[in-house]
C-alpha positions in Angstrom: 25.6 7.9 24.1 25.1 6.9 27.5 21.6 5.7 26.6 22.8 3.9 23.8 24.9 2.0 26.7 22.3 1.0 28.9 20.8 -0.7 25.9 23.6 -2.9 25.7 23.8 -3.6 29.2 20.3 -4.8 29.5 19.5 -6.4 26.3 19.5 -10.1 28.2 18.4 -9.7 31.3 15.0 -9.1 29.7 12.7 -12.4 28.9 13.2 -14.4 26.0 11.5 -13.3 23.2 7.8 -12.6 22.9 5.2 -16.0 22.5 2.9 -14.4 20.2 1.1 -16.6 18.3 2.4 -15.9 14.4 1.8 -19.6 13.8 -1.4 -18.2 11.9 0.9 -16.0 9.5 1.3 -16.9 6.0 3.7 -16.0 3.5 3.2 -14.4 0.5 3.3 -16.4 -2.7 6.6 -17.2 -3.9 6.3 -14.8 -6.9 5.6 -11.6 -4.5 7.6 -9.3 -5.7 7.4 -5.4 -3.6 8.7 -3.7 -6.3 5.2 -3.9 -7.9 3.0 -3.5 -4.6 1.2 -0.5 -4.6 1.5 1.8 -1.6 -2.2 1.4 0.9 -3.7 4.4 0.1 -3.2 6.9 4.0 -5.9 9.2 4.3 -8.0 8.8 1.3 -10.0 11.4 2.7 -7.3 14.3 2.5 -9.1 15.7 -0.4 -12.7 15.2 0.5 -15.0 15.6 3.7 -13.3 13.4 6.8 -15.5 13.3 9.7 -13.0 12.7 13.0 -12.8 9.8 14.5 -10.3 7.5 16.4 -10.0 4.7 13.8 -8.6 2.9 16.0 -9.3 -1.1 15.7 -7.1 -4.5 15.8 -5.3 -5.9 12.8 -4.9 -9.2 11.9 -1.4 -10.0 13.3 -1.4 -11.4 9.3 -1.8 -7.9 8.4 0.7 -6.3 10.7 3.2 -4.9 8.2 3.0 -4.4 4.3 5.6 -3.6 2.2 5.2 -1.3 -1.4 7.3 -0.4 -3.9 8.1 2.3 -1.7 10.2 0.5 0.7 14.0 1.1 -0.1 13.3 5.2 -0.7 11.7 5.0 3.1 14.1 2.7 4.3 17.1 5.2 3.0 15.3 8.3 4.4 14.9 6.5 7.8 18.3 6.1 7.9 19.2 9.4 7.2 16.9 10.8 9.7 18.5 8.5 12.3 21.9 9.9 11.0 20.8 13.5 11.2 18.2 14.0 13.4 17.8 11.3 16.1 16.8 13.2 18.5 13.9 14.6 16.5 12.6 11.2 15.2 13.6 8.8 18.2 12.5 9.2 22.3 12.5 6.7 24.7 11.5 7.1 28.5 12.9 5.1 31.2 11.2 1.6 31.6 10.2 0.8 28.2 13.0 -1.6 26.8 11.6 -4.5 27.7 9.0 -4.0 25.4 11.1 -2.5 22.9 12.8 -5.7 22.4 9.9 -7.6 22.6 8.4 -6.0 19.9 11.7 -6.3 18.2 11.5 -10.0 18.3 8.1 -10.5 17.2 9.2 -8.2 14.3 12.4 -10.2 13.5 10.3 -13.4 13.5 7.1 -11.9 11.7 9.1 -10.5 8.8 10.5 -14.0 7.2 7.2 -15.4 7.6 5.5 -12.8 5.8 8.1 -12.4 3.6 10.8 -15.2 3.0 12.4 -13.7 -0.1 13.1 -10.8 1.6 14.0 -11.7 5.1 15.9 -14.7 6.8 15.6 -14.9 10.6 19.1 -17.2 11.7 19.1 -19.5 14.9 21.9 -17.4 15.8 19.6 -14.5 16.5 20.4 -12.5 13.5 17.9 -10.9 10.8 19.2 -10.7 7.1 17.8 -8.1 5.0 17.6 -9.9 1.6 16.7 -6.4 -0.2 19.3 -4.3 1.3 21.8 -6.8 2.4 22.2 -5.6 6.1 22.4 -8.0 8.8 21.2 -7.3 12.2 23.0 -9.2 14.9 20.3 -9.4 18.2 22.6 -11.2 20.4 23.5 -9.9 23.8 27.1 -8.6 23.0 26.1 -7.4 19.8 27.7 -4.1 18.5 24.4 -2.9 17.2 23.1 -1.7 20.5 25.8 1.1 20.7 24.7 2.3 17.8 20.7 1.9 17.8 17.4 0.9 20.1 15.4 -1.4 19.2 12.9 0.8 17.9 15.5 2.0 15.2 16.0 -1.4 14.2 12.4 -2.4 13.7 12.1 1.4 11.7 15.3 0.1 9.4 13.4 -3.3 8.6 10.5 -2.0 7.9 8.6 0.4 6.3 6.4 1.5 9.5 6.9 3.8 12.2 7.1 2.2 15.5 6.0 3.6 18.8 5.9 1.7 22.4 2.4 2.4 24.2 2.4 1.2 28.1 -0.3 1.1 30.6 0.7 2.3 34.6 -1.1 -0.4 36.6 -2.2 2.2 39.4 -3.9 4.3 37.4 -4.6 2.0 34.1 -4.2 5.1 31.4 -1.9 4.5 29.0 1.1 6.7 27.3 3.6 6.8 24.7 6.7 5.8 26.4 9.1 5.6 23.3 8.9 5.9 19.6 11.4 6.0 16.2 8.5 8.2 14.2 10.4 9.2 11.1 7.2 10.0 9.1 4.5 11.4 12.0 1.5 12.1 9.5 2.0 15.9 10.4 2.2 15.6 14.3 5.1 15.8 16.5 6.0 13.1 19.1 
């Protein structure tokens, strides 16, 4: 609870959110409808040869997050998982909020881009859910950073996981500093 309470204590003294260009990101058509997007096949390899490598390469911030007819049955087990198992599926190290809610703002303005018919971002800082009908107030004295980080929030909007990388400028190696991993792929965070 008490780091639930720092959230809310710090949620504005941290920049205005990210600048990001998402100019570039284009809506679906108006007849998109989720419910008949097919999953992105993970691992297509799982029952064949896989030779390891990193895979590791930039998306098109267009790209960023697709949604399947998969999305309300992983929505409802995030939320369960939050419910049940927090600790399991969410960390978070000191030092990381600010770009927690960074990322939480690019998300909140990404998603009714990408997807209009399924999310409204409001001037007054609030993201509607259009599928599942929950609104997410992001203002300072919101009530919704008792309850969640950031990193929940983004996990209950969409379908991803979402983890916070940061670099240490004396050494520059990077970490995971924080993550809501509800479906790790088989590791453990």
């Amino acid at each position: 609870m008490k780091e639930q309470r720092l959230m809310h204590d710090i949620v504005y003294k941290l920049a205005e959110p990210t600048t990001t260009d998402l100019s570039g990101v284009q809506p679906y058509a108006a007849d998109f409808d989720w419910r008949r997007n097919v999953p992105i096949a993970y691992r297509p390899w799982h029952d064949g040869p896989y030779h390891v490598t990193m895979g590791i390469k930039r998306t098109a911030i267009q790209d960023w997050i697709e949604i399947d007819n998969t999305y309300l049955e992983k929505i409802a087990l995030k939320r369960e998982l939050f419910e049940k198992q927090r600790d399991v599926v969410t960390q978070v190290l000191p030092g990381c909020e600010e770009a927690a809610f960074e990322s939480l703002y690019l998300l909140a303005e990404y998603l009714p881009r990408r997807y209009p018919t399924m999310f409204k971002w409001t001037e007054k800082r609030t993201i509607e859910n259009l599928v599942t009908k929950e609104k997410w107030d992001l203002t300072r004295d919101a009530p919704t950073w008792h309850r969640y980080h950031p990193l929940e929030v983004m996990a209950l909007l969409a379908p991803e996981d979402f983890v916070i990388m940061q670099t240490d400028p004396a050494t520059g190696v990077s970490s995971l500093r924080a993550g809501a991993v509800c479906f790790p792929g088989k590791s453990i965070m």
